[in-house]
N, C-alpha and C positions, 0 to 999 in steps of 0.2 A: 504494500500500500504506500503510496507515496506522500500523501497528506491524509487530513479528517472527511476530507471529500469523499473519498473512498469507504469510509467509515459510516459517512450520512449515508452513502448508496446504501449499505448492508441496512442501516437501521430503517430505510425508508419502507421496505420490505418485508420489518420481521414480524413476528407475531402482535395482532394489538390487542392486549389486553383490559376486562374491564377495571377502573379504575373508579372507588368509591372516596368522593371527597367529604373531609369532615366536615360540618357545618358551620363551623367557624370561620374555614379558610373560605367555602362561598359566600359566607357574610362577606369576607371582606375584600372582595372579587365582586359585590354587586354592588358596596358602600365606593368606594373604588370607581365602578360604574358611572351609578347618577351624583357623582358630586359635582361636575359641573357641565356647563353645554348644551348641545344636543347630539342628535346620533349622528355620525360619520361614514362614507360610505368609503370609503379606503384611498388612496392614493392611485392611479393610474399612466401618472408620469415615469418614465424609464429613470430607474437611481444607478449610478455605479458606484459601488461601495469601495472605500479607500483599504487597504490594508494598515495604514498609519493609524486610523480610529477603533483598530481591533485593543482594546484597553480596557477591558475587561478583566480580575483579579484571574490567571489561570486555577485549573483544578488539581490537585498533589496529583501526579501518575499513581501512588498507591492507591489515593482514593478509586480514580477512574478503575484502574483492577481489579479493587474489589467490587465496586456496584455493575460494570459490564459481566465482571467473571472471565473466566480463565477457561478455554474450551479443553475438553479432552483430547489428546493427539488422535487422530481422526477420527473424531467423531462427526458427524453429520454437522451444518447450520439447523437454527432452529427452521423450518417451513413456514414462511409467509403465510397469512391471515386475513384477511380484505373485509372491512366492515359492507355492508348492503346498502345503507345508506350516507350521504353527509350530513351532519350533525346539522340541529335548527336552534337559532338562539335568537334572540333580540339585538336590534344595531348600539353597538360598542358606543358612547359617549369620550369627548374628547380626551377625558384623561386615558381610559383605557387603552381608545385609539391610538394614542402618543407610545406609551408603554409598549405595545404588540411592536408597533413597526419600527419601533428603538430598536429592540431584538432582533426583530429578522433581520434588519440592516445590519446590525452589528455581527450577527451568525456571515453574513454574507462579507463583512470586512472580514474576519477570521480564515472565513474559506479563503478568499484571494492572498490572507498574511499566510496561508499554510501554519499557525497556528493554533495545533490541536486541542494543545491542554487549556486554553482562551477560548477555544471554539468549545469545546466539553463544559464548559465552566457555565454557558448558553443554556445546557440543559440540566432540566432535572433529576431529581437522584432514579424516580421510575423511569425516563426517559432514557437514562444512561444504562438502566439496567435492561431495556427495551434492544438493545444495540448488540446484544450478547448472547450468550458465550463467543470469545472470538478467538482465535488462536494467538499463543504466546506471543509470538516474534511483532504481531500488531503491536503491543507495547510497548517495545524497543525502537520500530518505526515513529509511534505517537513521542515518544520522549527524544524525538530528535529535535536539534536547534528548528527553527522554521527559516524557510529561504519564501518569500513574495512569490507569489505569481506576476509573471512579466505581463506590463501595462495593457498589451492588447490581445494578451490571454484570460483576461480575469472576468469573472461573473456580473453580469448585472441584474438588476431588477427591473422586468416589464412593468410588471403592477402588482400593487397589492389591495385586495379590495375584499370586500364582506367581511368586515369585519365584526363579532360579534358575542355577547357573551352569553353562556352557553347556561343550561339549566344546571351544572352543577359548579358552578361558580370558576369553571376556565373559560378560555380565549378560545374563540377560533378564526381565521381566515386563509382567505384565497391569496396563495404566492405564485406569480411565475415569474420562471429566472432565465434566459436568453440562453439555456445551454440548450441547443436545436434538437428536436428530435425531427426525424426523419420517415414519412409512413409513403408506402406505395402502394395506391388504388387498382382496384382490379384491372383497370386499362392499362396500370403501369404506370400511372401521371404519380409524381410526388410531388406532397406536400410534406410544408416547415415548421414548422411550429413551437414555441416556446414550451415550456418545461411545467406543467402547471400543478400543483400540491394544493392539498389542505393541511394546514398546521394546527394544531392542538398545544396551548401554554397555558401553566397556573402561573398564579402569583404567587410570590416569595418577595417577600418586604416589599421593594419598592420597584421590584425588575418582574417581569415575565420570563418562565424559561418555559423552551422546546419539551415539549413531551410526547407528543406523537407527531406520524407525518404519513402522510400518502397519498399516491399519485392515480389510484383507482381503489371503485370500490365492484363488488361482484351482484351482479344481480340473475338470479335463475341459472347462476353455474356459470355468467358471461361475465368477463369483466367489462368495467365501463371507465372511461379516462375522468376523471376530475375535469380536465379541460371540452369534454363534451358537454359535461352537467352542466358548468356554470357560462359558458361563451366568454368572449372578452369581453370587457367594460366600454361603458363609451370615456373618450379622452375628456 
């Protein structure tokens, strides 16, 4: 693996588990909410995130070890999971708004600084354990110095939009990042198209971190792209 990039791939993938939030922490994910504003519907302007603003406190490599875990010498990955539906919440108010797209941006400065353990630090401790069992040698990779991705190799952000808070007091919205995928139609004609996720964040103090992610969900055994369901936004 060469960066955390590689890392997100595996985790975007892995099993999703359900996740029961105490009542406390959706208190204070909906107090958070309505304090001030009104709703937002997300950002749709193209960002390209700096590597320079990856500045985030990194996470100890022990910790990431032990909340990923340590795969057994060949053991299988765990098999992907794909929820049926995306999540339905209420539009995110200004503070919220702010907070969500802090993070994705900053996940996205991380990625381009190839800084893993800044980039981990992003997600939450379920989140990081979502990403796992990975095999050892990953962690000697993650604990390398970070070298930038060069200026006109580095990730951007199309849009991010629907932003929203969810019935059990997380985030969710719609990210897509300019890394192309490529489909061929029955005729053989291709199309381009941006990279499109839905992302899942609680709040922790005063930051959102990453805890789930995925780029389709399955419905009747077919999977469906995240970027079907939701279309692009208007600019």
């Amino acid at each position: 693996m060469r960066h955390l990039g590689s890392v997100v791939a595996i985790g975007a993938t892995m099993v999703l588990a359900t996740m029961v939030i105490s009542g406390d922490m959706a208190a204070l994910a909906l107090t958070a909410n309505q304090s001030d504003g009104t709703p937002t519907a997300g950002t749709p302007s193209p960002m390209a995130p700096d590597p320079a603003n990856c500045l985030v406190e990194p996470r100890p490599i022990e910790e990431v070890r032990d909340l990923i875990g340590v795969a057994t010498p060949g053991a299988e990955l765990p098999r992907p999971v794909f929820p049926r539906e995306l999540p339905s919440g209420t539009a995110a108010y200004d503070r919220t708004v702010a907070g969500v797209t802090r993070t994705i941006i900053e996940v996205v400065d991380c990625g381009n600084a190839a800084d893993d353990l800044r980039f981990l630090a992003l997600y939450s401790d379920i989140g990081l354990a979502r990403l796992g069992p990975l095999p050892a040698e990953t962690f000697v990779v993650v604990a390398d110095l970070a070298t930038p991705t060069a200026h006109g190799e580095r990730s951007v952000i199309a849009w991010i939009t629907r932003i929203e808070l969810l019935d059990d007091g997380r985030a969710g919205a719609v990210v897509a990042i300019d890394d192309a995928i490529y489909e061929t139609g029955p005729s053989g004609d291709v199309t381009i198209r941006d990279r499109v996720m839905y992302v899942i964040l609680v709040q922790k103090g005063d930051r959102w971190l990453i805890e789930e992610t995925f780029e389709t969900v399955v419905r009747d055994g077919r999977g469906v792209d995240v970027a079907d369901l939701v279309g692009t936004p208007a600019p």
